[in-house]
Each structure stands twice: as structure tokens, then as C-alpha cells.
N, C-alpha and C positions, 0 to 999 in steps of 0.2 A: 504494500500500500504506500510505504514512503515511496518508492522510486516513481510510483505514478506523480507526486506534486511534483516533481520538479521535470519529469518528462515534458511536461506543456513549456513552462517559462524556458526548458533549454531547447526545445525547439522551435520555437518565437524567437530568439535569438540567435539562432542558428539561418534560421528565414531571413533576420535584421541582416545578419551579416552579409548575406550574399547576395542583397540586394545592391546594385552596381552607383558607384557615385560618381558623378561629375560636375567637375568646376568649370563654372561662366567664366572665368577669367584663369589663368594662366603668366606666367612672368617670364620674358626671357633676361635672363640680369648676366652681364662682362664683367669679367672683374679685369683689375689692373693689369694682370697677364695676360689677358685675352682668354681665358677660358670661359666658353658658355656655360650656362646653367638652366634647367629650366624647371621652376616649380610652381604651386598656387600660392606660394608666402613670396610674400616681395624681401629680396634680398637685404640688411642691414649691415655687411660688410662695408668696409672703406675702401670708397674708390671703386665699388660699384655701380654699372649701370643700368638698370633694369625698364625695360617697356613693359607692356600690359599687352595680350595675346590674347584677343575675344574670342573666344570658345564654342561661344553661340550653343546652337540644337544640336543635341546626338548625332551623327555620322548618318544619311540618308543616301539613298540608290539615287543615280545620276538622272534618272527620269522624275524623282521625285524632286532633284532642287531644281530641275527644268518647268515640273510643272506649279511649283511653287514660287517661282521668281518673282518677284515685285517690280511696279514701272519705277522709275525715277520722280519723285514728286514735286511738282512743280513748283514748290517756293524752291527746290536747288539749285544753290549759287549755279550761275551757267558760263561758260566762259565765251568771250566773240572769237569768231574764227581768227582775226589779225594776230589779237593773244595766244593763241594758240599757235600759230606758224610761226611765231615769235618763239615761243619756247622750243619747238623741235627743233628749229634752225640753233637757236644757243643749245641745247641736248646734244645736235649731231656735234657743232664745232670742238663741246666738250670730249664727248668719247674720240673723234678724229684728234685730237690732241693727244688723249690719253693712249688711244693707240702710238702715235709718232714715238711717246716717250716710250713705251713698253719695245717697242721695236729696237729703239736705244740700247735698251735696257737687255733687251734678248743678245744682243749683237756684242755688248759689254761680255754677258757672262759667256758666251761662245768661245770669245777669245780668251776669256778666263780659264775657261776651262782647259782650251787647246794648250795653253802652256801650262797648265797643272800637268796633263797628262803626258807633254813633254819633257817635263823635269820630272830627275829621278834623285832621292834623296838621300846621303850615304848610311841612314840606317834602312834603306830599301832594298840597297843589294846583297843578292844572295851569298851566303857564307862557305859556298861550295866551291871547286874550284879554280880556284882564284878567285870567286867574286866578279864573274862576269854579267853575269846573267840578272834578271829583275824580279823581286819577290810582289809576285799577285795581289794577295794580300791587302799586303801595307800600302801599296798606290791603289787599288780599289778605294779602299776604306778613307786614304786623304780624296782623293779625286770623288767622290760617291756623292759630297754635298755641291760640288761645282754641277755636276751632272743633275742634281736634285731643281739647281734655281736654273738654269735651259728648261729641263719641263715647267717651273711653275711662270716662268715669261711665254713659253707657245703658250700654256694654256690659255693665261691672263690674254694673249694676243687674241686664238678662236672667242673666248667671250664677249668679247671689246666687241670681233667682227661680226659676231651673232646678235648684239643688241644693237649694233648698226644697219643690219638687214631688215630687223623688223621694227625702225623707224619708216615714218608715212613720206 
């Protein structure tokens, strides 16, 4: 007969529990080193910076936010078209900029790297012998971050040119 009272309230609470929660809001907070974070407490760290991530409704099937879409309401601020050719002509100039210098930038590290990988450093040479020959290794492992910033200037390049494509 005991186990029957608490049968009910542990499983009421066992129901409580596995009922799913979700937060309207969300935080993405950087901190000073750059690392993300993301939770529903706003971060309190120093030197944090946190936005607010609206959340909205539970996760719906792609026909159902197509058939639930809202128009635009007409007190929305509106922009004139001039404003607006205005901004993408300063948008394009930006990113065409931003490409020029990544291109710099890609071209910098090329050469950077082409003479990393041409110098070889006397704790690089093999201990075999005489010591002619080049230990794999140790020039991978210096040359690996030169090699590293080449991919991250292409990519930053395809980006550049991919949000350049799909300006109007």
C-alpha cells in the first residue's frame, strides 16, 4: 500500500520531466579571445559580448512556414529605390576592396610560405649520413601554419567573391 502513494506523484514527475523546454531567446556572447558561446543566460564575464538570438516557435516543416508567412505591414519603415542603389553601390565598393586587400594578402602569404619551405633549418637535417638529407617532420610541422593562412586567404577570397555574385 505504501508504494502505491508515491507511485502517482513519481510519475507526475517523471511526465514533468520529459516534457521538452524551450527558450524564446537565446545569447550568442564572444568573449575577449574570440571564443563563442551560446546559452539562454546572458553572459556576465569581462569583456564579453553577447546578442540576443530570437528563438521564436518550435522548428516547423518548410511548407508550414511557407504557409504561414506574414505580409510586411504597412507602417514598415520603407526604403526609396535611390537609397537603396546607394547602399549596394557602397556594399559592392566595400567587399571589391576587401577582396583587393585579401588578394594582397593571399599573395603575401604564398611567398611566405614558398621561402619557408625553401629554407631548411640546421636542427632539420637528418642525422644520418653525413647529414645530407631533410627530416619531414620538422619542416612539415614549421611550414604547416604558413600552409594553414594560403587556405584561410583562398577561402576568405571565394567568400568575398560569393557575396559579390549575389549583389543586384
Amino acid at each position: 500500500m505504501n508504494s502505491r502513494k508515491f507511485y502517482f506523484p513519481l510519475a507526475a514527475l517523471l511526465f514533468l520531466a520529459a516534457i521538452p523546454v524551450q527558450a524564446d531567446v537565446m545569447y550568442q556572447c564572444t568573449d575577449e579571445s574570440g571564443h563563442k558561446s551560446f546559452s539562454n543566460i546572458k553572459s556576465s564575464a569581462k569583456g564579453a559580448k553577447c546578442s540576443a538570438m530570437d528563438m521564436g516557435s518550435p522548428v516547423s516543416s518548410p511548407a508550414t512556414k511557407a504557409a504561414t508567412k506574414t505580409p510586411t505591414p504597412a507602417t514598415f519603415p520603407k526604403v526609396d529605390d535611390n537609397a537603396q542603389k546607394s547602399r549596394d553601390t557602397d556594399r559592392r565598393r566595400i567587399l571589391e576592396s576587401e577582396l583587393t586587400a585579401e588578394q594582397k594578402n593571399l599573395e603575401q602569404a604564398k611567398k611566405d610560405l614558398a621561402e619557408q619551405e625553401a629554407t631548411v633549418l640546421p636542427n632539420e637535417r637528418m642525422q644520418y649520413k653525413g647529414g645530407g638529407g631533410i627530416s619531414g617532420g620538422k619542416v612539415e610541422e614549421r611550414v604547416q601554419p604558413f600552409r594553414d593562412k594560403v587556405a584561410l586567404h583562398e577561402r576568405n577570397i571565394e567568400a568575398i567573391q560569393k557575396e559579390i555574385s549575389k549583389l543586384r
